[in-house]
C-alpha positions in Angstrom: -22.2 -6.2 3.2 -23.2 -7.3 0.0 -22.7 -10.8 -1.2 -20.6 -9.1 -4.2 -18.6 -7.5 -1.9 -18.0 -9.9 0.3 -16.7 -12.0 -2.5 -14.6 -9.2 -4.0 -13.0 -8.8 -0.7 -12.4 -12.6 -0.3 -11.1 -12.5 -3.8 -8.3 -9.3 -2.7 -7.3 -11.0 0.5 -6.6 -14.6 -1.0 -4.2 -12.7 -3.5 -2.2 -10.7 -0.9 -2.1 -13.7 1.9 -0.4 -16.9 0.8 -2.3 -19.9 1.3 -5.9 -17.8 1.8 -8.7 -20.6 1.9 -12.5 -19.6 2.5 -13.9 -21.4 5.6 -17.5 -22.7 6.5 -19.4 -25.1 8.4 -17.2 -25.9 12.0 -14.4 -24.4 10.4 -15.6 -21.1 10.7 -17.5 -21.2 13.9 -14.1 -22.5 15.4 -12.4 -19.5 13.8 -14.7 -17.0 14.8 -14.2 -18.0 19.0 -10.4 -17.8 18.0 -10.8 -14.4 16.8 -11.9 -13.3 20.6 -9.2 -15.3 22.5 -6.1 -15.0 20.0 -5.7 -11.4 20.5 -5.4 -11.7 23.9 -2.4 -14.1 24.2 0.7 -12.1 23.3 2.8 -9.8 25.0 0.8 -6.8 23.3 -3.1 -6.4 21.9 -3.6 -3.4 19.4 -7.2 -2.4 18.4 -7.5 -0.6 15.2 -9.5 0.4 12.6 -9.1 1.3 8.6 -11.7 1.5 5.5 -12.9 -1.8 4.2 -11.8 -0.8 0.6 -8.1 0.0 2.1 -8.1 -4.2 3.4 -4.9 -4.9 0.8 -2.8 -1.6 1.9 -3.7 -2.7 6.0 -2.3 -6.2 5.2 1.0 -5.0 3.8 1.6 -2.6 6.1 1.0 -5.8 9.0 3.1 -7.7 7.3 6.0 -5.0 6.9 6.1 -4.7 10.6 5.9 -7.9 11.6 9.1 -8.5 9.8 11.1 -6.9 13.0 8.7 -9.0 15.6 8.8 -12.7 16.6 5.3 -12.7 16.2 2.0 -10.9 14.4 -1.3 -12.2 14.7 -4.0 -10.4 12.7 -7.5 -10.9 13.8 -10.5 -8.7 11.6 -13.5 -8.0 10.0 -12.8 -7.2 6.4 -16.2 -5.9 5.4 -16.1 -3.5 9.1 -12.8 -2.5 8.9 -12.0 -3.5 12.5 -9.9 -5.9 14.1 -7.1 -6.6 16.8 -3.1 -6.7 16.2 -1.0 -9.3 18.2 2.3 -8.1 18.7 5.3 -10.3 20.3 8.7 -9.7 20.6 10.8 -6.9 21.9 9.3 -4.1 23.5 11.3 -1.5 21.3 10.3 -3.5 18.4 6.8 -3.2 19.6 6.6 0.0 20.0 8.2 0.9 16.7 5.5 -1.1 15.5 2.5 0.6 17.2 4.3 4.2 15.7 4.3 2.7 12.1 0.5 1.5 12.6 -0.5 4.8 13.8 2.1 7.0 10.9 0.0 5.1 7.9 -3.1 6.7 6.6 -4.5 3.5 6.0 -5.2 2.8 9.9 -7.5 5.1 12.2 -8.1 4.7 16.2 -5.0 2.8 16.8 -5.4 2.0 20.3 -2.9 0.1 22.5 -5.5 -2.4 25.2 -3.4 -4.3 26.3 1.0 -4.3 27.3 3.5 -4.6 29.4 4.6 -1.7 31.6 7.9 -0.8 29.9 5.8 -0.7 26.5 3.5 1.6 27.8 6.3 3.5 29.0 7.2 3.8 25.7 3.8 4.0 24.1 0.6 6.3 24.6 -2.3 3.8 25.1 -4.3 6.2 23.1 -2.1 7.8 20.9 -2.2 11.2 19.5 -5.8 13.3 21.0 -7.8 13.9 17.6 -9.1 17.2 16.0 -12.5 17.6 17.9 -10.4 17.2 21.4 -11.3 20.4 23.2 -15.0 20.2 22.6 -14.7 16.8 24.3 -12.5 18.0 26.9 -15.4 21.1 27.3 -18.0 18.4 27.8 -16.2 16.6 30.3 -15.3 19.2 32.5 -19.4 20.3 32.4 -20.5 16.8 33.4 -17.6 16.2 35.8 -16.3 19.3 36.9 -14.5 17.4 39.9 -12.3 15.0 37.6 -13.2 12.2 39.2 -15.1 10.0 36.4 -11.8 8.2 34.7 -9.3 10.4 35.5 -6.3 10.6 33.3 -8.0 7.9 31.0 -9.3 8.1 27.2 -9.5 10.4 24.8 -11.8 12.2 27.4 
């Protein structure tokens, strides 16, 4: 990204996110090893992704359902538009969670990677198959016409 942009973005995150501060140096090395590990340590670990310029609507949204969790944990690239979701708490009130991230047309490729049985019970890991679905299913019946490669996984 640009060095504008970056700034601009930096500049719409500090005024949604009390207590925002820029990091650098040590600070920011440590926080970027955090951001692979902290994902990871919670009950359930949502990848998602949304359009850089639609940063302010993702973080409201995060922070309207973690109201109903005992924990949210938001880990991200701004200028990608990709990051991991921590969610703790309930099951139910993790699943309703994963429904809300996946309703909003501010998030794409909501993907549950890592929960509990009884959430994924109550959750498709992948969510709802997308638009270009049979081509993909086409393709991997051609290439693996037994089933074998996966099977029952993905969006393939």
């Amino acid at each position: 990204t640009s060095p504008h942009a970056a700034a601009t973005q930096s500049a719409a995150l500090a005024a949604l996110v009390p207590g925002f501060a820029a990091v650098s140096g040590d600070a920011a090395t440590d926080l970027w090893r955090g951001q692979l590990t902290v994902p990871w340590q919670g009950s359930a670990t949502v990848r998602c992704s949304w359009a850089p310029a639609a940063l302010a609507e993702v973080v409201l949204l995060l922070e309207s359902c973690a109201a109903d969790l005992s924990g949210l944990v938001f880990t991200g690239r701004a200028a990608v538009g990709a990051g991991f979701v921590r969610l703790d708490g309930e099951v139910a009130a993790q699943a309703a969670a994963v429904a809300r991230l996946r309703q909003s047309p501010a998030l794409a490729h909501v993907v549950l990677l890592g929960a509990t049985p009884e959430l994924k019970d109550l959750v498709d890991v992948w969510g709802s198959r997308v638009p270009w679905s049979q081509p993909l299913d086409a393709l991997k019946r051609a290439l693996d016409p037994a089933g074998i490669l996966g099977a029952g996984r993905g969006p393939l």
